[in-house]
N, C-alpha and C positions, 0 to 999 in steps of 0.2 A: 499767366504771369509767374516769375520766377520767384520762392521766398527769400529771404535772406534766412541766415542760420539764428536758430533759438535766443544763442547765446547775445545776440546785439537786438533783440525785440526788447524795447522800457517795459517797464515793470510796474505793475499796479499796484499804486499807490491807494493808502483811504481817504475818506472824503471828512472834511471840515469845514470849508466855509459854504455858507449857504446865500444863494443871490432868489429870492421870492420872487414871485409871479402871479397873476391875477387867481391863474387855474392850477397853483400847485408852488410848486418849488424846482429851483435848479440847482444842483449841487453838484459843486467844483472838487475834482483831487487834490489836494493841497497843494501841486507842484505845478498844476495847468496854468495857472494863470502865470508863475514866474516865469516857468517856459517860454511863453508868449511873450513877455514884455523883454526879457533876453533877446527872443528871435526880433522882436522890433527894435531892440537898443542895433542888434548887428548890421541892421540894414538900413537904417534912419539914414539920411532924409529920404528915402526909397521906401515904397508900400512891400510889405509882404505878408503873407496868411498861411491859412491852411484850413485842416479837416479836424472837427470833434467828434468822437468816438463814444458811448458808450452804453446804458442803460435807459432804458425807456418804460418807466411804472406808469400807470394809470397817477397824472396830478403829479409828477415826478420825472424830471430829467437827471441823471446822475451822468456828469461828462468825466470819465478816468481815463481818457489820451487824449492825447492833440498831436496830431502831425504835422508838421512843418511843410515848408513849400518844397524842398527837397533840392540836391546839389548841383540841379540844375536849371532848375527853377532861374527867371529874368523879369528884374526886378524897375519898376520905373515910378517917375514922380507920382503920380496919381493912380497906377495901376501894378500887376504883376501877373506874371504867365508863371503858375506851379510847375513843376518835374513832376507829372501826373505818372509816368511808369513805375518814379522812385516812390511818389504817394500810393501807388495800389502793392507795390512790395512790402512795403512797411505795413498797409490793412492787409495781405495776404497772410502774414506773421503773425500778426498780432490775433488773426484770424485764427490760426494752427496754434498758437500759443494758450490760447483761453477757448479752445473748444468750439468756435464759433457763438462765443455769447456775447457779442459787441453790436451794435446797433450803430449805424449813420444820424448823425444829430445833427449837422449842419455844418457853417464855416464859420472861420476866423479872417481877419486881415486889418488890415492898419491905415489909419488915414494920418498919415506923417504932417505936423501943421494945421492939419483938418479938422473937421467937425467932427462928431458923435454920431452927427445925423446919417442916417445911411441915406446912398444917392441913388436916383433911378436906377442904375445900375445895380445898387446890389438888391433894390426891392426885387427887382428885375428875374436874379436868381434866385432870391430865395421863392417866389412866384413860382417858376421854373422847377425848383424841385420839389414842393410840394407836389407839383402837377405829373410828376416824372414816377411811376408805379415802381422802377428797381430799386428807387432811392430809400422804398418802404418810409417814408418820414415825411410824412402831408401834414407834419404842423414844424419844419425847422427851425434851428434859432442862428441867428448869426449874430456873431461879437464883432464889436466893432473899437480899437483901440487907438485914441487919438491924444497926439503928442509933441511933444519936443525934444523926444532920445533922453537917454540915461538917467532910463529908470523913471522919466517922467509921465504917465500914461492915466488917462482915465475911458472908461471902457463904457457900453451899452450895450444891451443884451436886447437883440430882436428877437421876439418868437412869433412868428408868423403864424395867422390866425387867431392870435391873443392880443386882447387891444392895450394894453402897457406892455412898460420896458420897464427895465431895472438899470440901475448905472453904478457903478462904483468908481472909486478914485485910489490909485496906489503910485507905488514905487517899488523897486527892486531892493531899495538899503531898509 
C-alpha cells in the first residue's frame, strides 16, 4: 500500500474527555469525537464511519485518530461501503508517522434517524473482528452515532466482551 506524504497525516492530539467502562476507561482525543460528528453532519441523511486508532493499556483504551470513510467511500440510507485502499493509506501514515505505535480499536458509523442500538449487523462485525488474529483487538469497541444532522448526535460505545456501554450526548456548537 502506497503512503501518502508526512505532511497531510493529522496530528495527535491529547486526550481530555473520558467515556468509563465496566473494565477500565476510554479516553477520547479532544478532536475525535467533533471529527465524527462533522463527518456525519457531511453525509446526513446517509450512514458513514470509519476506523479508531490508538493505544491499548491494560483497563484503558486511549483512541487519538479516527479515520473517515475516505473519498471514495458510498454511502446509503442504512448502510456504507468505506474507500478501504484510502483507509489503509491514511493507517500506513499514520503508521510511519508515529513509529508504528497505533493499535486497531475498532469502528465508528452513524445510524442517520436511527437507534443507538447496534444491529445484527454491526454485533455481527464486531464478533468478526474480535475472532480475526491480524486485527490484534479480541475485545473492540464500536461507536455508534445517531441522529438528526447538524450537530445533533448522541453516541454509544460498544466494547465487545464488556457487558456495558457508555453513551453520551453532544453537539458540534
Amino acid at each position: 500500500m502506497a503512503g501518502i506524504p508526512r505532511k497531510q497525516a493529522p496530528k495527535v492530539r491529547k486526550s481530555r474527555e473520558v467515556v468509563t467502562s465496566p473494565d477500565g476507561y476510554v479516553i477520547w482525543a479532544s478532536n475525535i469525537k467533533a471529527a465524527m460528528i462533522r463527518e456525519a453532519d457531511s453525509t446526513y441523511p446517509y450512514e458513514t464511519g470509519g476506523i479508531l486508532l490508538g493505544r491499548h493499556y491494560p483497563g484503558l483504551l486511549h483512541v487519538t485518530h479516527m479515520i473517515g470513510p475516505g473519498p471514495g467511500a458510498r454511502h446509503y440510507k442504512t448502510s456504507f461501503i468505506p474507500d478501504r485502499d484510502w483507509q489503509y493509506e491514511q493507517i500506513d501514515a499514520l503508521h510511519h508517522q508515529l513509529s508504528g505505535s497505533l493499535n486497531y480499536l475498532g469502528d465508528w458509523h452513524t445510524h442517520p434517524q436511527g437507534s443507538l442500538s447496534p444491529s445484527e449487523t454491526d454485533l455481527d462485525l464486531l464478533e468478526a473482528i474480535a475472532a480475526t488474529p491480524e486485527s490484534r483487538c479480541p475485545t473492540p469497541i464500536m461507536c455508534i452515532l445517531a441522529g438528526t444532522g447538524s450537530g445533533n448526535w448522541s453516541e454509544t460505545v460498544i466494547h465487545y466482551g464488556v457487558e456495558q456501554t457508555s453513551t453520551w450526548e453532544g453537539t458540534t456548537n
